[in-house]
PDB file of N, CA, C and O in Angstrom:
ATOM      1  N   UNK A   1      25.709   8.584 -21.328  1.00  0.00           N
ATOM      2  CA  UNK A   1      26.183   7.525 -20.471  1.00  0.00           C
ATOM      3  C   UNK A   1      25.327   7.442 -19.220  1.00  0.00           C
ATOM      4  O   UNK A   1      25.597   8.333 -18.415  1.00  0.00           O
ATOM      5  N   UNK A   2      24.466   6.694 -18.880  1.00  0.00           N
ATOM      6  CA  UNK A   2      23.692   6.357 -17.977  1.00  0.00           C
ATOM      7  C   UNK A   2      24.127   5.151 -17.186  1.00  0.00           C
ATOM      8  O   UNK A   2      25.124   4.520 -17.539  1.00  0.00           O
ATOM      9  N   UNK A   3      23.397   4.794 -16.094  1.00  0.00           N
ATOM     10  CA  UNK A   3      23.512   4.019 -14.874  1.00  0.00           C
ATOM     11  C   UNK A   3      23.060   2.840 -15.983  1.00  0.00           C
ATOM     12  O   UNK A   3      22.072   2.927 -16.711  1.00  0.00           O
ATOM     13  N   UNK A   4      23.969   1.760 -15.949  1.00  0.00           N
ATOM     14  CA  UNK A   4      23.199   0.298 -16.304  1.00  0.00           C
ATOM     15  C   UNK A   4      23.245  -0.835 -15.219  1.00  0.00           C
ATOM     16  O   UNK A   4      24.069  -1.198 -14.381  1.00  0.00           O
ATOM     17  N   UNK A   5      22.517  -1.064 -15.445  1.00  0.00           N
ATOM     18  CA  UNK A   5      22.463  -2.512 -14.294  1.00  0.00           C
ATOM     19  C   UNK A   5      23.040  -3.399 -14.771  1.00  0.00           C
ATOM     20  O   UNK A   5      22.976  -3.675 -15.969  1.00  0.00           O
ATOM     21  N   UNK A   6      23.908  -4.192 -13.684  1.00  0.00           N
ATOM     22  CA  UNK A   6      25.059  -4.952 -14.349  1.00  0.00           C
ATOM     23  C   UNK A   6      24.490  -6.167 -13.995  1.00  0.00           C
ATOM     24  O   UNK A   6      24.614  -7.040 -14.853  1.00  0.00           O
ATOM     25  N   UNK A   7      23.689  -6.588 -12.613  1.00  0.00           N
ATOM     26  CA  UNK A   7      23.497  -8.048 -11.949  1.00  0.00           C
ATOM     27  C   UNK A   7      22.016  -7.964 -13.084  1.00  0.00           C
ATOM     28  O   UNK A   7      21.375  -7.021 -13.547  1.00  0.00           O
ATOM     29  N   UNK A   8      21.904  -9.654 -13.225  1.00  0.00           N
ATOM     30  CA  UNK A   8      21.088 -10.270 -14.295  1.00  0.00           C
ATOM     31  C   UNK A   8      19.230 -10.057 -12.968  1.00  0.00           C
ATOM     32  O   UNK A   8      19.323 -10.146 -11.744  1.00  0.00           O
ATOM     33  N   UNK A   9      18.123  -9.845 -13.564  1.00  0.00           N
ATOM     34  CA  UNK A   9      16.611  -9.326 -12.629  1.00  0.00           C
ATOM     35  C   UNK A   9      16.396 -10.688 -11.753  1.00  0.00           C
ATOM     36  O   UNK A   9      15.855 -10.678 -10.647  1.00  0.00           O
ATOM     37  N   UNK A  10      16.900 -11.872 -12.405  1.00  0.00           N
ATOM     38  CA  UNK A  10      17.212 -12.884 -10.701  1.00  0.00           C
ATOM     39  C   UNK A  10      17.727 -12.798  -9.907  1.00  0.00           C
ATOM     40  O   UNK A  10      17.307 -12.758  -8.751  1.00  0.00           O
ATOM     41  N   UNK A  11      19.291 -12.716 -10.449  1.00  0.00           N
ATOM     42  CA  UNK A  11      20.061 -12.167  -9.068  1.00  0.00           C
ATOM     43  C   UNK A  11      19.691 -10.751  -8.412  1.00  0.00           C
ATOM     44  O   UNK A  11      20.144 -10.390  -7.326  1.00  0.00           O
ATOM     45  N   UNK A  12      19.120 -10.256  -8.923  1.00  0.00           N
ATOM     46  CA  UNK A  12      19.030  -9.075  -7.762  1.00  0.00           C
ATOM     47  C   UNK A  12      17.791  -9.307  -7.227  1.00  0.00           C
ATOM     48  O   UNK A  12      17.589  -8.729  -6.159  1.00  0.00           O
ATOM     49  N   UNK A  13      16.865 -10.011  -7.675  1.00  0.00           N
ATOM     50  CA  UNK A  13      15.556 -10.837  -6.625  1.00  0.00           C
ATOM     51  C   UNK A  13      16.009 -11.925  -5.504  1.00  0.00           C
ATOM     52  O   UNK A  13      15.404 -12.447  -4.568  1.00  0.00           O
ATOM     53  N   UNK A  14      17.221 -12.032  -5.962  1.00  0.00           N
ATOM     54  CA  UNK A  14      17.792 -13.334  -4.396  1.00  0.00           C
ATOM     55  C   UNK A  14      18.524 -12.065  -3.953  1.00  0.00           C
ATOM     56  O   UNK A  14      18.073 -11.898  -2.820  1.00  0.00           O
ATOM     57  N   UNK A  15      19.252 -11.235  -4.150  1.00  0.00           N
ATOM     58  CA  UNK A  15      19.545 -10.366  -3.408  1.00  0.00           C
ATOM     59  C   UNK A  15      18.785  -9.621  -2.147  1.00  0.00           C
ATOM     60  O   UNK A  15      18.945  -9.476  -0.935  1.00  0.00           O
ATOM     61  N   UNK A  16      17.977  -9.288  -3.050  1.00  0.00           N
ATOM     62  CA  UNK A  16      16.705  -9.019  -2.297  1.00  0.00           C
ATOM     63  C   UNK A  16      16.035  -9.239  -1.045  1.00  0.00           C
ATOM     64  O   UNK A  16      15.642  -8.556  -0.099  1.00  0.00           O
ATOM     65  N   UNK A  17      16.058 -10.911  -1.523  1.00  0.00           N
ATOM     66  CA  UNK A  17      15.236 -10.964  -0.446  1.00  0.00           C
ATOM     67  C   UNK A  17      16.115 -12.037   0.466  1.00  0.00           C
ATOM     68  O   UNK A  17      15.572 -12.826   1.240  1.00  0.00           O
ATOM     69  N   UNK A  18      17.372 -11.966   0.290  1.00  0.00           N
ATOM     70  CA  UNK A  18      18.375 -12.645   0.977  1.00  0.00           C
ATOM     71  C   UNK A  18      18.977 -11.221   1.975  1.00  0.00           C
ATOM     72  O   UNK A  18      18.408 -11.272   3.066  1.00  0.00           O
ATOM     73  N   UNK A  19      19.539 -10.514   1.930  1.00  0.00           N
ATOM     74  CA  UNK A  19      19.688  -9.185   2.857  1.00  0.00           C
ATOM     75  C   UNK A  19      19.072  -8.795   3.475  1.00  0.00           C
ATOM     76  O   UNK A  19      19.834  -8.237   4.265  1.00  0.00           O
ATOM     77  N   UNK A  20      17.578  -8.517   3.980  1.00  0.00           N
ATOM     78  CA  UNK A  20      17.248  -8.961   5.359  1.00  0.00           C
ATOM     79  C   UNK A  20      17.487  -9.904   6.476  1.00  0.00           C
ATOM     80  O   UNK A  20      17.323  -9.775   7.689  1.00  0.00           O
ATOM     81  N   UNK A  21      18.090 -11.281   5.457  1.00  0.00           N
ATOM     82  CA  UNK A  21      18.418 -12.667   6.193  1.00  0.00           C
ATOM     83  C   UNK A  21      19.602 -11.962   7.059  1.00  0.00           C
ATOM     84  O   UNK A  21      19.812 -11.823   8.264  1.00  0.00           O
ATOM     85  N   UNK A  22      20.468 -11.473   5.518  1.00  0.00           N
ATOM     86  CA  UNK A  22      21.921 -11.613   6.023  1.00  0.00           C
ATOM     87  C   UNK A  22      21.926 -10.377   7.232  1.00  0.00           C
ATOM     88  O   UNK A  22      22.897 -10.461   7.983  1.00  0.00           O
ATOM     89  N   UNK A  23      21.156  -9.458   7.468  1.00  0.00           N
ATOM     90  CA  UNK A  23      21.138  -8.340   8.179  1.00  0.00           C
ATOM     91  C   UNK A  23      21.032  -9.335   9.607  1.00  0.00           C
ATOM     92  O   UNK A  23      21.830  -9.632  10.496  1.00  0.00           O
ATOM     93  N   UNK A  24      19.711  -9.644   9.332  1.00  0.00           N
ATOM     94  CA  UNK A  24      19.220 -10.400  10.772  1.00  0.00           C
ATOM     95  C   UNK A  24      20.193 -11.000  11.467  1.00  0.00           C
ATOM     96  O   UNK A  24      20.330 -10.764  12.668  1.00  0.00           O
ATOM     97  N   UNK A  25      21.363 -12.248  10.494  1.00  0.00           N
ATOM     98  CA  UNK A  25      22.400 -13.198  10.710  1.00  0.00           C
ATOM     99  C   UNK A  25      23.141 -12.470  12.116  1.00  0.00           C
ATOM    100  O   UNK A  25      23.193 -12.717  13.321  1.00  0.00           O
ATOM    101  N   UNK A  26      23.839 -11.093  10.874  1.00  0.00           N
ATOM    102  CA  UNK A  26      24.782 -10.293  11.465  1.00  0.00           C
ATOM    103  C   UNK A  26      24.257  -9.699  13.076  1.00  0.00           C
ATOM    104  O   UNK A  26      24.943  -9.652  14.098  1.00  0.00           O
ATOM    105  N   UNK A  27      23.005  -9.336  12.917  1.00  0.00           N
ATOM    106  CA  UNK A  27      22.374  -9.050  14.679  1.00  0.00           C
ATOM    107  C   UNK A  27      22.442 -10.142  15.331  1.00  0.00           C
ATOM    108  O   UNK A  27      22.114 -10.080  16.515  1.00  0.00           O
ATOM    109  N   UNK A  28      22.794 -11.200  14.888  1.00  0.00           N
ATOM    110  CA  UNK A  28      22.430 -12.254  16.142  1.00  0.00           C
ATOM    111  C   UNK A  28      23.704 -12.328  16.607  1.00  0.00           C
ATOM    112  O   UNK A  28      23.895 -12.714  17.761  1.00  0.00           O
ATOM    113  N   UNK A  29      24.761 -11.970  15.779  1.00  0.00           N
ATOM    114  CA  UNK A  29      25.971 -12.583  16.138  1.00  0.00           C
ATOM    115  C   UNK A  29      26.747 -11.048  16.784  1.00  0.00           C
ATOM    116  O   UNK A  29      27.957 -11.072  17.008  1.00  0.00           O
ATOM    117  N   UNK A  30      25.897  -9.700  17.058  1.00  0.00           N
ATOM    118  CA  UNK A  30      25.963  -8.696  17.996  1.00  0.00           C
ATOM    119  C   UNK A  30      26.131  -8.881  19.387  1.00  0.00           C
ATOM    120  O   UNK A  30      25.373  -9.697  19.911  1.00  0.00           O
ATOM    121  N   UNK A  31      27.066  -8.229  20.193  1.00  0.00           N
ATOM    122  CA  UNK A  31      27.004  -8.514  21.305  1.00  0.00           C
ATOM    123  C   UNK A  31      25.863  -7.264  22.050  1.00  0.00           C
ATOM    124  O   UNK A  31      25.865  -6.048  21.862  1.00  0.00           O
ATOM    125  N   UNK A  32      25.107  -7.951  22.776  1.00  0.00           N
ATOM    126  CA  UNK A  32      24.049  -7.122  23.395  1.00  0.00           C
ATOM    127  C   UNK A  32      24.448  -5.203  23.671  1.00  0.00           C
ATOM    128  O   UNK A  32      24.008  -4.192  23.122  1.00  0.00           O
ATOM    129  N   UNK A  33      25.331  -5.393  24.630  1.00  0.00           N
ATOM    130  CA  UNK A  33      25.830  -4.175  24.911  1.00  0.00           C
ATOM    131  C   UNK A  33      26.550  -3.367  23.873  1.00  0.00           C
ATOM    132  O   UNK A  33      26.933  -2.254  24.233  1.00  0.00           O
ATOM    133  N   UNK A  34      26.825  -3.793  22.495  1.00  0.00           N
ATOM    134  CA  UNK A  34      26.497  -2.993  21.454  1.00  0.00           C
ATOM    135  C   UNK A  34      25.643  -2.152  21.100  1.00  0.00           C
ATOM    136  O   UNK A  34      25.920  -1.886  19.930  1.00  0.00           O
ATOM    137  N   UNK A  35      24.676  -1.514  21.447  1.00  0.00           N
ATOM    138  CA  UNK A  35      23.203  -1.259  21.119  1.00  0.00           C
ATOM    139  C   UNK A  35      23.649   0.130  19.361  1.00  0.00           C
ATOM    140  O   UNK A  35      23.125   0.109  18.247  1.00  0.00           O
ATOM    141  N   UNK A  36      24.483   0.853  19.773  1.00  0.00           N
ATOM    142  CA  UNK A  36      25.183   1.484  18.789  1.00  0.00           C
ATOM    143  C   UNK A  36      25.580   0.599  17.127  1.00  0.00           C
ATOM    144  O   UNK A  36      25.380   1.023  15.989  1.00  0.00           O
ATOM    145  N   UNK A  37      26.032  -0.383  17.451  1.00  0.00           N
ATOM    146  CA  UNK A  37      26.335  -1.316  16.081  1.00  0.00           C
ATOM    147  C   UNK A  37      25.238  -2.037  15.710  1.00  0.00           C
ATOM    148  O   UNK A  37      25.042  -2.417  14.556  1.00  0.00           O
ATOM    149  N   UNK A  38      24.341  -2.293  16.855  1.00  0.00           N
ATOM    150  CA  UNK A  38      22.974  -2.840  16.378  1.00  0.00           C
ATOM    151  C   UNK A  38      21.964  -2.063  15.510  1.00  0.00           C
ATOM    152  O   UNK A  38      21.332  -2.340  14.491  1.00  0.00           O
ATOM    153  N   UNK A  39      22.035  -1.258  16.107  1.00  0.00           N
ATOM    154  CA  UNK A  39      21.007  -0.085  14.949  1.00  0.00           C
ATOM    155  C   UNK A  39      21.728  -0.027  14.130  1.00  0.00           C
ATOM    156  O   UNK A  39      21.193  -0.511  13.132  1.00  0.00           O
ATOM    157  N   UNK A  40      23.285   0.495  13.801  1.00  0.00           N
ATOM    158  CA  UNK A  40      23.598   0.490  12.622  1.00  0.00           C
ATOM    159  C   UNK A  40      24.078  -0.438  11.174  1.00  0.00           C
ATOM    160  O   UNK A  40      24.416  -0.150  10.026  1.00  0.00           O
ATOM    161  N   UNK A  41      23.858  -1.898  12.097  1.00  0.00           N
ATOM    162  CA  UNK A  41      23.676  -2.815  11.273  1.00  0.00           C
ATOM    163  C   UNK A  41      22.132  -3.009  10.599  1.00  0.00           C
ATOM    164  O   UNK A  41      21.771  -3.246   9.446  1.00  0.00           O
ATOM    165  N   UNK A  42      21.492  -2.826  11.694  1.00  0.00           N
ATOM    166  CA  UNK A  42      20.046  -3.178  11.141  1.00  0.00           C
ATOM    167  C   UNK A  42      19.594  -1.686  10.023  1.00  0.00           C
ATOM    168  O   UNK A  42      18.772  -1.649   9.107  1.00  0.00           O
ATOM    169  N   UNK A  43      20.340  -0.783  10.465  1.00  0.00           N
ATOM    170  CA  UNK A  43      19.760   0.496   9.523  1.00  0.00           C
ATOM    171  C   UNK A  43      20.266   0.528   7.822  1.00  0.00           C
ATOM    172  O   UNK A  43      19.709   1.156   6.921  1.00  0.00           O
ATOM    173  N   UNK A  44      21.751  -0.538   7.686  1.00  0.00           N
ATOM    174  CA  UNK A  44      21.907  -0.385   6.776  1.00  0.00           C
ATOM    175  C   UNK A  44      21.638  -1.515   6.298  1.00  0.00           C
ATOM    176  O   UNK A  44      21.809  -1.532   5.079  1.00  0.00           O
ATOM    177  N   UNK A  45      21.094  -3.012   6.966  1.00  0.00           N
ATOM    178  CA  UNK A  45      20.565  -3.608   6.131  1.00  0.00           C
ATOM    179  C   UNK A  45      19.233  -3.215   5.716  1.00  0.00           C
ATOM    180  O   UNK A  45      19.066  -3.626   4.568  1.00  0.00           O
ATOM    181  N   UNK A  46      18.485  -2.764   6.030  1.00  0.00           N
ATOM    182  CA  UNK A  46      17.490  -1.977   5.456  1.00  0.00           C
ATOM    183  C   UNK A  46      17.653  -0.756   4.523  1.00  0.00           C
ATOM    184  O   UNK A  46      16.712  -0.393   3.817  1.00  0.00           O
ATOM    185  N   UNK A  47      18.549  -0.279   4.519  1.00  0.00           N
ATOM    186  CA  UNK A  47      18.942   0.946   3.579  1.00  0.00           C
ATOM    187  C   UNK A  47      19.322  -0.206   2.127  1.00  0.00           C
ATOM    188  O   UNK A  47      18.862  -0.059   0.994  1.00  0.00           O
ATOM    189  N   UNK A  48      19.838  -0.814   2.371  1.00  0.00           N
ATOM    190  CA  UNK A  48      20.350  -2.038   1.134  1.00  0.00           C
ATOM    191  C   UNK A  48      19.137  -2.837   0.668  1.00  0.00           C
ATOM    192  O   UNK A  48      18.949  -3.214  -0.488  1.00  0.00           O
ATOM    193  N   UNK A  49      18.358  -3.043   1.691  1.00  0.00           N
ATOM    194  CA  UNK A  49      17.120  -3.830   1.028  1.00  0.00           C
ATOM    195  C   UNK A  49      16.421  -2.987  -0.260  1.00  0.00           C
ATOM    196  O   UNK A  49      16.290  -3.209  -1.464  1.00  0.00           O
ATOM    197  N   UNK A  50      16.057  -1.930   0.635  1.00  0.00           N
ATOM    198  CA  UNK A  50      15.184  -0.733  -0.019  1.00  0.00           C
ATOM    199  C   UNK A  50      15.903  -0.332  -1.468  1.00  0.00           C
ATOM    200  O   UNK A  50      15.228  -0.236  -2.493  1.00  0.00           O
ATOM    201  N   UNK A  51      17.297  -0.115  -1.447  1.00  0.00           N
ATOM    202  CA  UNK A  51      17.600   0.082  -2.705  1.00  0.00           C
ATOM    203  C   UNK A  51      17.868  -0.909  -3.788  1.00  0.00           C
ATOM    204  O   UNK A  51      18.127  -0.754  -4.981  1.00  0.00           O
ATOM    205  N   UNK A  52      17.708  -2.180  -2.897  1.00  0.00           N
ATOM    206  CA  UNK A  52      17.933  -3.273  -3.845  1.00  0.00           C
ATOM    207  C   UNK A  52      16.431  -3.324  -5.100  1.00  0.00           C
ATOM    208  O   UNK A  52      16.381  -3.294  -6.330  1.00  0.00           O
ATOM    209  N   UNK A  53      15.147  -3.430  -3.770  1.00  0.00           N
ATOM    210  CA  UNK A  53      14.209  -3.004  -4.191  1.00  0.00           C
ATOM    211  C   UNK A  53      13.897  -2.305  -5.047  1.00  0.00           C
ATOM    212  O   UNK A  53      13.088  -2.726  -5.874  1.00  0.00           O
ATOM    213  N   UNK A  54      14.518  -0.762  -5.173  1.00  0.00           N
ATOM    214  CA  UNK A  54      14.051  -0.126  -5.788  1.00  0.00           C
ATOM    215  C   UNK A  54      14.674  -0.203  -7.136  1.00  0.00           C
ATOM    216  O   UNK A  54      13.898   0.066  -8.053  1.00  0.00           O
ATOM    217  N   UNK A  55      16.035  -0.542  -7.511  1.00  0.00           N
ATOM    218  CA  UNK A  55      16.605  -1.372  -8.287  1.00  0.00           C
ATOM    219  C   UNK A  55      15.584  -2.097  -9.004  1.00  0.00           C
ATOM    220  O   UNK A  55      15.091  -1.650 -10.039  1.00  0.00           O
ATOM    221  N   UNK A  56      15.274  -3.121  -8.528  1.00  0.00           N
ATOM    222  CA  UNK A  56      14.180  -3.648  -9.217  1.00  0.00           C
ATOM    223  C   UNK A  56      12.750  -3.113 -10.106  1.00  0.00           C
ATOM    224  O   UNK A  56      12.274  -3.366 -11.213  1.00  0.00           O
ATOM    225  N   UNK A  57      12.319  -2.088  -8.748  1.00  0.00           N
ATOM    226  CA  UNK A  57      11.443  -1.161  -9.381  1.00  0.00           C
ATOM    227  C   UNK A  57      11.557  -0.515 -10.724  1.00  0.00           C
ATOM    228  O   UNK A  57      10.678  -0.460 -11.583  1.00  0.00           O
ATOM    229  N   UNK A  58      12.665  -0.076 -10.773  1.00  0.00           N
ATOM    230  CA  UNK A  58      13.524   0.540 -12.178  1.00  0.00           C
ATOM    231  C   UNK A  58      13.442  -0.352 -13.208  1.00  0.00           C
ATOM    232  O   UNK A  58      13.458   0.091 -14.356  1.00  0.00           O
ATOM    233  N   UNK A  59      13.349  -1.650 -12.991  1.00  0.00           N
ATOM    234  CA  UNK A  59      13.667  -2.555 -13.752  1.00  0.00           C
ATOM    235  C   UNK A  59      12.400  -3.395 -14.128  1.00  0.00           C
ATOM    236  O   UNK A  59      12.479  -4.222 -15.036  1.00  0.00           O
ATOM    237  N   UNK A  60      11.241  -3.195 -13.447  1.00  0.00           N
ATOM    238  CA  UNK A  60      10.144  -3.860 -13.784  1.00  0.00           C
ATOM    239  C   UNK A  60       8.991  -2.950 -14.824  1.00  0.00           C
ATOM    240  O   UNK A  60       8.498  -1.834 -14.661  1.00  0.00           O
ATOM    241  N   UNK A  61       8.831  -3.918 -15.884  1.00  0.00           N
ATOM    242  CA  UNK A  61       7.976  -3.230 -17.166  1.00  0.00           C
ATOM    243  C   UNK A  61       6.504  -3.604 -17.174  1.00  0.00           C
ATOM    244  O   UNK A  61       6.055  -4.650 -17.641  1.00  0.00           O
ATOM    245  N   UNK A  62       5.544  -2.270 -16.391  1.00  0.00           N
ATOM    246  CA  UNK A  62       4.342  -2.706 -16.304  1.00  0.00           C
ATOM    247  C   UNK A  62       3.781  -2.848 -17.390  1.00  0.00           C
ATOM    248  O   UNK A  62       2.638  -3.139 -17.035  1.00  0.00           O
ATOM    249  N   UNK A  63       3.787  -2.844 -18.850  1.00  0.00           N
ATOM    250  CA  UNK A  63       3.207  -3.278 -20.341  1.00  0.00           C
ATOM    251  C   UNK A  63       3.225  -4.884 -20.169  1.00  0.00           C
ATOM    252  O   UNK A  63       2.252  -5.501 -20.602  1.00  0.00           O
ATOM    253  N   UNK A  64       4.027  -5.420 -19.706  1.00  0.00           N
ATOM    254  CA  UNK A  64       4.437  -6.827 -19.841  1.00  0.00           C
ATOM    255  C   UNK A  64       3.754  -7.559 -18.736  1.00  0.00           C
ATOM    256  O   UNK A  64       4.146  -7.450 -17.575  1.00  0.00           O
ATOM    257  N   UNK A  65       2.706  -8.327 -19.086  1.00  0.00           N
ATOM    258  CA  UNK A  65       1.924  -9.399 -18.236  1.00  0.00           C
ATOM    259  C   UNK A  65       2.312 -10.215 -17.342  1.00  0.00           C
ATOM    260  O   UNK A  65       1.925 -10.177 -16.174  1.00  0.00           O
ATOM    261  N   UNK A  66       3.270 -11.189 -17.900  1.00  0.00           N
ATOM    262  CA  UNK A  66       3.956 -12.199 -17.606  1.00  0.00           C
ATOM    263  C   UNK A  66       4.576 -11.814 -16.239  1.00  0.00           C
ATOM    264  O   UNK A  66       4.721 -10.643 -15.885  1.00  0.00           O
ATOM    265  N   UNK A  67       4.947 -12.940 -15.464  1.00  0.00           N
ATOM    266  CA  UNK A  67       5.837 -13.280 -14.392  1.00  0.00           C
ATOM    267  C   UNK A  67       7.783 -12.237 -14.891  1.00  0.00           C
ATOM    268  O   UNK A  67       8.516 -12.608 -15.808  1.00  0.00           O
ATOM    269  N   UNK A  68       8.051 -11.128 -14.036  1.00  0.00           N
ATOM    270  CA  UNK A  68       8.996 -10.790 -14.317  1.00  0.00           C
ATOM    271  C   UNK A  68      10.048 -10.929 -12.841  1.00  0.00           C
ATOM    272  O   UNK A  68       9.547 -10.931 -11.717  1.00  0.00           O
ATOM    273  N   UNK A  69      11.499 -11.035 -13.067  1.00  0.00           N
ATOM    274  CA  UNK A  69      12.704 -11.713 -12.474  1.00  0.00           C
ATOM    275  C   UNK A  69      12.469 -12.509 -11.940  1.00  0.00           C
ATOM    276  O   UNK A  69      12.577 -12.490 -10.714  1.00  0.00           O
ATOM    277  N   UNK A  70      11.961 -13.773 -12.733  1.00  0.00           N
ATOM    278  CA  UNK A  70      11.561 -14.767 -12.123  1.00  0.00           C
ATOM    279  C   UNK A  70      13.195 -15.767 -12.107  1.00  0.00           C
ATOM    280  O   UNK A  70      14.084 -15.377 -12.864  1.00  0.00           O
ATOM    281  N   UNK A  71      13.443 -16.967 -11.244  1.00  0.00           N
ATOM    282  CA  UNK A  71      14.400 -17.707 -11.394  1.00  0.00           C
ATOM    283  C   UNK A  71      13.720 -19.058 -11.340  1.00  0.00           C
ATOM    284  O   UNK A  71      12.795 -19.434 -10.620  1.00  0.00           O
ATOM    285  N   UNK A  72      14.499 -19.785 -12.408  1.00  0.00           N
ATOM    286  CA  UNK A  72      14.120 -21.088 -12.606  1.00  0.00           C
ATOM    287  C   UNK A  72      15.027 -21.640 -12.408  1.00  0.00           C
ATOM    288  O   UNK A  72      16.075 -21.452 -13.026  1.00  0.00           O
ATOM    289  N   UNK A  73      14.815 -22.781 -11.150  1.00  0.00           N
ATOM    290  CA  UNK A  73      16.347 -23.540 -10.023  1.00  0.00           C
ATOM    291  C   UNK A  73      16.030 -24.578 -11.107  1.00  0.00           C
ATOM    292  O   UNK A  73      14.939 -24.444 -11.661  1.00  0.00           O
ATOM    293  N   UNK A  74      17.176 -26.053 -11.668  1.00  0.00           N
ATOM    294  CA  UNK A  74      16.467 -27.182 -11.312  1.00  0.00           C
ATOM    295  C   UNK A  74      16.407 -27.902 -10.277  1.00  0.00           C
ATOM    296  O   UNK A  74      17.598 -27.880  -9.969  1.00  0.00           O
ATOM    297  N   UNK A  75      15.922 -28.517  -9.516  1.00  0.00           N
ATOM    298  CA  UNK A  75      15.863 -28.814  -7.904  1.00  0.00           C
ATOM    299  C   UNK A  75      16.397 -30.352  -8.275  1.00  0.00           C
ATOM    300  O   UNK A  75      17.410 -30.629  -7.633  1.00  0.00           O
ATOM    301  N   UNK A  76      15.962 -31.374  -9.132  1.00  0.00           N
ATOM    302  CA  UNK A  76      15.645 -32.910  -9.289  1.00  0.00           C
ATOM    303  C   UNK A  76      15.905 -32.757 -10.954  1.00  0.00           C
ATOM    304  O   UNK A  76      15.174 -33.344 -11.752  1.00  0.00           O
ATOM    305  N   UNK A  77      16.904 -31.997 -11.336  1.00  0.00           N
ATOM    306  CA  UNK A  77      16.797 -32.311 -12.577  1.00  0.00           C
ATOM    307  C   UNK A  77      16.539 -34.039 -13.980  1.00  0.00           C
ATOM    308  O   UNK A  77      16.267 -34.227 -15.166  1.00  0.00           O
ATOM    309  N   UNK A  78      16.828 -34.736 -12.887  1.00  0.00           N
ATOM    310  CA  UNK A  78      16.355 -36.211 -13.264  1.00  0.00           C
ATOM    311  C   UNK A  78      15.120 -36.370 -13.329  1.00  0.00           C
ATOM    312  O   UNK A  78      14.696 -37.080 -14.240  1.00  0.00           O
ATOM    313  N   UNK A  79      14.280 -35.826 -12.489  1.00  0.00           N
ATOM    314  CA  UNK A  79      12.956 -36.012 -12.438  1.00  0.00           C
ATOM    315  C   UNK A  79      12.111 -34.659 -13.157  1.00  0.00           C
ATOM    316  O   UNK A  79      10.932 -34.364 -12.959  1.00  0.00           O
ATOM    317  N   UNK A  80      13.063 -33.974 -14.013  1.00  0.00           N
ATOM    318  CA  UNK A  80      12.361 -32.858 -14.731  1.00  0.00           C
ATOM    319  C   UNK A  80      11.967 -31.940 -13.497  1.00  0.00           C
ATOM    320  O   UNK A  80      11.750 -30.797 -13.899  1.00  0.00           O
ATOM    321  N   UNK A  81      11.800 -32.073 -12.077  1.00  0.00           N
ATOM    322  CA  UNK A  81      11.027 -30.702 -11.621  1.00  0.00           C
ATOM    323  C   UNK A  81      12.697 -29.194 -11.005  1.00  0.00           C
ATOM    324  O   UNK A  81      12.397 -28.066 -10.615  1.00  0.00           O
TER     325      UNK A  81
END
């Protein structure tokens, strides 16, 4: 019985690189004289990035050429793009 990854290699690429956002969000909305909740917001959105990351790492197959956790939005699906 091993660790499986449950979120699909897109979603954890918007994860990714959405949790720095959401880290940043949360500091802005810090009150200055916090300086204590500030580091420890910013330390664990970075602790979450990194393992999201590395998540991924686990999950990426260097044999395979191709573009991997890639996501395909349709943006204009009327217009095919």
């Amino acid at each position: 019985m091993g660790f499986e990854l449950q979120l699909e290699g897109s979603t954890l690429l918007s994860a990714t690189m959405l949790s720095p956002l959401l880290g940043v969000i949360a500091l802005m909305f810090t009150p200055a004289e916090k300086t204590s909740l500030a580091r420890t917001l910013a330390t664990t959105s970075g602790v979450i990035t990194l393992l999201l990351s590395l998540l991924l790492l686990n999950g990426f197959d260097s044999s395979v050429p191709a573009f991997q956790f890639g996501e395909l939005v349709p943006w204009l699906p009327d217009f095919e793009v």
